[in-house]
N, C-alpha and C positions, 0 to 999 in steps of 0.2 A: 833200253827195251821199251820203257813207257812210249819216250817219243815216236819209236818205229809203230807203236799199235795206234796211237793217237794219228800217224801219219794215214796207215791204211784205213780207219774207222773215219777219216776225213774226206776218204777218196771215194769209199762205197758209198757217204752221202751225197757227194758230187756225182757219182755216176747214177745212182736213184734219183736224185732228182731231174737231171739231164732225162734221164728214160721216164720218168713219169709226167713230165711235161710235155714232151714230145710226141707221148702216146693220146694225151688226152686232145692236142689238138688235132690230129688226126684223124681223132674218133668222134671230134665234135661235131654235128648236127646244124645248121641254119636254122634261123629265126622263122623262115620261112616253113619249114617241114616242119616246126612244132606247133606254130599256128594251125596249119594244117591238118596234123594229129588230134589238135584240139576241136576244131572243129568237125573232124570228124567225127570222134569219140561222141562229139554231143549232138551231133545230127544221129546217128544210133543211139544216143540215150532218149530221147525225145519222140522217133519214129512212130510210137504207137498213141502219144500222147495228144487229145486234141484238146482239151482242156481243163486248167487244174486253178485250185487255190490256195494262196500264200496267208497266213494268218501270223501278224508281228503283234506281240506285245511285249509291251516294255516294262521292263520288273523294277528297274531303279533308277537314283539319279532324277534331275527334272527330267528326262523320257518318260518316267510314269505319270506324268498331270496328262501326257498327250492318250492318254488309252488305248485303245486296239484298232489297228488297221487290217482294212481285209484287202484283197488286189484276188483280180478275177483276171484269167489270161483265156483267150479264145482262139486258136488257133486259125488264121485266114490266108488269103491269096488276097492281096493287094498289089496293083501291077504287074502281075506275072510273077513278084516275089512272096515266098513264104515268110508272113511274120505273123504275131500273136496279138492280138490287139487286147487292151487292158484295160479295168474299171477299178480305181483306187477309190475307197470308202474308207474316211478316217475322220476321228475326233479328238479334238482339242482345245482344253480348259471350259467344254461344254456346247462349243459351237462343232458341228457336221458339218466336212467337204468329201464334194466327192468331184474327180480327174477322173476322165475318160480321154483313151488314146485311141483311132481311129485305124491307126497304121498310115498318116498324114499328119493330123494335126492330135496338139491335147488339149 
């Protein structure tokens, strides 16, 4: 009696997993449509935004000798492409840099 239930509890796992492998690739998706998704999703997150500021500081670890960075993003048309161009202000161990990105060069 054991072995007959041990036999059928062996077969429902072979047939579950037979069907749930075979469902999932079926229902799988391309790398491509989820890039896709992504960028979509974030071209409507973004939509109203023309420009914003990112503020890092760093609480532990040597990150905190480097102090607080700020990053300015400004939304622009460069060649016919939308990108954000960006102004990084940061300090470290007492000396100021500051990166600017043009949507060309930094």
């Amino acid at each position: 009696m054991i072995r007959r239930n041990q036999k059928i509890f062996i077969d429902i796992l072979v047939v579950g997993f037979i069907l749930f492998f075979c469902s999932t690739g079926l229902a799988a998706i391309s790398v491509q449509e989820i890039v896709s998704n992504m960028q979509k999703a974030y071209e409507k997150q973004m939509a109203d935004i023309n420009d914003y500021i990112v503020v890092q500081k760093p609480t532990g670890g040597i990150a905190a000798m480097t102090g607080e960075a700020k990053i300015y993003y400004k939304r622009a048309r460069v060649e016919g492409e939308e990108i954000y161009k960006m102004r990084t202000e940061s300090e470290a161990m007492g000396m100021s840099m500051v990166s600017v990105y043009d949507g060309k060069y930094s």
